[in-house]
N, C-alpha and C positions, 0 to 999 in steps of 0.2 A: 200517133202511135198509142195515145193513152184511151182514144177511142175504140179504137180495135179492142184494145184488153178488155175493155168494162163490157163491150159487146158481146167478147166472147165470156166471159165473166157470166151474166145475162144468160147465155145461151146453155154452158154448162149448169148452172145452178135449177136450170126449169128442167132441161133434160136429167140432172140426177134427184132432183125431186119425183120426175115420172116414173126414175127404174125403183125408186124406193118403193112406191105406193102401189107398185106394179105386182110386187114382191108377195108370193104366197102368209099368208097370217101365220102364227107358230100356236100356241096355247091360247095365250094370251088370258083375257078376264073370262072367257068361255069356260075353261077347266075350272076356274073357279063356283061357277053359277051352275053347275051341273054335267062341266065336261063335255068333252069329244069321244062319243062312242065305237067310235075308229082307235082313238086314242095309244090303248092298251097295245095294239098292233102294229108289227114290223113294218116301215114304210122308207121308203127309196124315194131320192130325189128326183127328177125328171130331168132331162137334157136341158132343158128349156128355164127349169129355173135357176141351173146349175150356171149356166149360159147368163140369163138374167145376173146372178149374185157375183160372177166375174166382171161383167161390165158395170156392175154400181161400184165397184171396188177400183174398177177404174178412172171410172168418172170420178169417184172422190180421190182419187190420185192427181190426174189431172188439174183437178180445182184447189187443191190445194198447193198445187206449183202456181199457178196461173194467180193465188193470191200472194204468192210469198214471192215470186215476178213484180207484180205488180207493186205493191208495199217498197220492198227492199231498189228495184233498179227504174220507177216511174218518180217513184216522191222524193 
């Protein structure tokens, strides 16, 4: 049993590693070195990253039961 967790442990942590890096950039050090010329400008999220930003919000739900599982009723 305690392999299965670590595995799935494993499997969530690279998959919410992927939806992070997946994840559209915001300002960041750009705005600082001369900005986003879009910037100034009204700008709407897309489905897709809206869609993205619910499943990393998931996946770090999930990983954080699956650590506190694991911790609290394996050890």
């Amino acid at each position: 049993m305690e392999t299965f967790f670590n595995i799935a442990l494993i499997i969530l942590s690279v998959t919410l590693i992927a939806s992070i890096l997946l994840q559209a950039r915001g300002g960041g050090l750009g705005s600082i070195l001369g900005g986003d010329p879009f910037s100034g400008q009204f700008k709407t999220k897309s489905t897709l990253e809206k869609t993205l930003r619910r499943i990393t919000i998931g996946l770090s739900i999930a990983f954080c039961l699956m650590v506190i599982v694991n911790v609290f009723l394996l050890r």
